[in-house]
N, C-alpha and C positions, 0 to 999 in steps of 0.2 A: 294947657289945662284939659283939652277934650282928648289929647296923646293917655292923659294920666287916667282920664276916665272912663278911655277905653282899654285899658289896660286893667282897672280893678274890677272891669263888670268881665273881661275876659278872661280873669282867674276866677273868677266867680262862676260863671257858667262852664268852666273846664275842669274847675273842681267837684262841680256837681257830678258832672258826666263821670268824670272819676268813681267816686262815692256810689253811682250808680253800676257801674264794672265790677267796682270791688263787692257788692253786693251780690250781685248777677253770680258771678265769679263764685259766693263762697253756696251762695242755692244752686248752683250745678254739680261743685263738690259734693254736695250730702247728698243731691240725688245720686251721685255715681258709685260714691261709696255705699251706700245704702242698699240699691237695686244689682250693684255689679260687683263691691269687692268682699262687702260680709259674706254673699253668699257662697263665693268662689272660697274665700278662707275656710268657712264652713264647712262646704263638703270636702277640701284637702285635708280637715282635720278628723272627717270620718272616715276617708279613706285610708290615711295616715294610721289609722287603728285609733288616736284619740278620743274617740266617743267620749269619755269621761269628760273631757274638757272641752268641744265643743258643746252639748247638750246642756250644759252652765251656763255657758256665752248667751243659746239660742232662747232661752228662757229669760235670764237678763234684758236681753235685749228687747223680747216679747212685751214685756212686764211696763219697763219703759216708755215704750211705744204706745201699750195700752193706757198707763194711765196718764200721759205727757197732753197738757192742752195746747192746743194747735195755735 
């Protein structure tokens, strides 16, 4: 009985940790994409001669950002 009940408080607090990773996890993503690979896209797309099509994106995205609540 205390084998079985340590076993479901152990999935229990291993799940959490989990849940808590995977979250960590996806707010390291957005900051990396965010601060590191828009802007690298960005300027390869104005070097690339694309102006047209990033200057879309970088307003998009502005617009977003400005009116998104946190």
């Amino acid at each position: 009985m205390m084998t079985l009940i340590f076993f479901i408080l152990a999935i229990a607090v291993f799940g959490n940790l989990l849940r808590l990773a995977i979250r960590m996890a996806w707010g390291i993503t957005k900051l990396v994409c965010s601060f590191l690979i828009l802007p690298i896209i960005l300027i390869a797309l104005v070097f690339g001669g694309l102006l047209y099509l990033a200057f879309p994106i970088l307003v998009i995205v502005g617009l977003v950002s400005l009116f998104k609540k946190a």
